[in-house]
N, C-alpha and C positions, 0 to 999 in steps of 0.2 A: 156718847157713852165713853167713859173713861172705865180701863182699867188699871187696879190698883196691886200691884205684884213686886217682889225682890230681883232681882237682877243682878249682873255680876257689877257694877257700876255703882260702888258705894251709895248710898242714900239715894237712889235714885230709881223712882218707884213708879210713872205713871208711864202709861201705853195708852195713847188716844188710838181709838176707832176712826179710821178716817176712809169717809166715802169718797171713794175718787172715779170717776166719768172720765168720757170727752173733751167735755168741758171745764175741768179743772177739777179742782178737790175741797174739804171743808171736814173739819173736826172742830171738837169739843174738845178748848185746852184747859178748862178750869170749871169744875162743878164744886159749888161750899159742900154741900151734903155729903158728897160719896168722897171729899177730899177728907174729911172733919171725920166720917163714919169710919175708912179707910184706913187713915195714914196718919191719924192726928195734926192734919196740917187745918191751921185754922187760919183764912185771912178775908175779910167782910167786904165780898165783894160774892154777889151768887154766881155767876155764870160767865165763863170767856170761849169767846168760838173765833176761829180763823177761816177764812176761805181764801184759794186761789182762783183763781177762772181766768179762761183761756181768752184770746181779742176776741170780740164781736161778742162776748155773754151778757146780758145781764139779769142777775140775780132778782129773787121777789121782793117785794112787798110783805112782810108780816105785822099784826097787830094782835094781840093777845086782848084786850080789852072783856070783861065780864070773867077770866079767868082767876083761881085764885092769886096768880103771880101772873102782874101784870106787864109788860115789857112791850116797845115798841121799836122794828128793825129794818133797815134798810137796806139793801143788799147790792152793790153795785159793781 
């Protein structure tokens, strides 16, 4: 989840949500929808996510397949 707000930092508008653990961290740096709905920032790509993770983690397996937006991700 991205939030989309003003700040004292000219043109500079998003605040990621970022879950951080143990084990490292992970946010959501780029969603089109809530960028485009937001901020009128439009660039054709849907979705950018970052993760940290700390030695010895590794991250899942996901496969979206039968959903309507279909995406497959490896997490390591």
């Amino acid at each position: 989840m991205i939030n989309v707000l003003p700040i004292s930092i000219p043109d500079v508008l998003i605040l990621p949500r970022v879950f951080q653990d143990d084990r490292g961290c992970f946010f959501e740096s780029y969603n089109e929808k809530t960028l485009s709905e937001k901020a009128g920032i439009t660039a054709h790509f849907v979705q950018d996510n970052h993760s940290r993770s700390t030695r010895n983690v590794l991250r899942g397996l996901k496969d979206q397949a039968g959903q309507p937006f279909k995406a497959a991700e490896l997490f390591v």
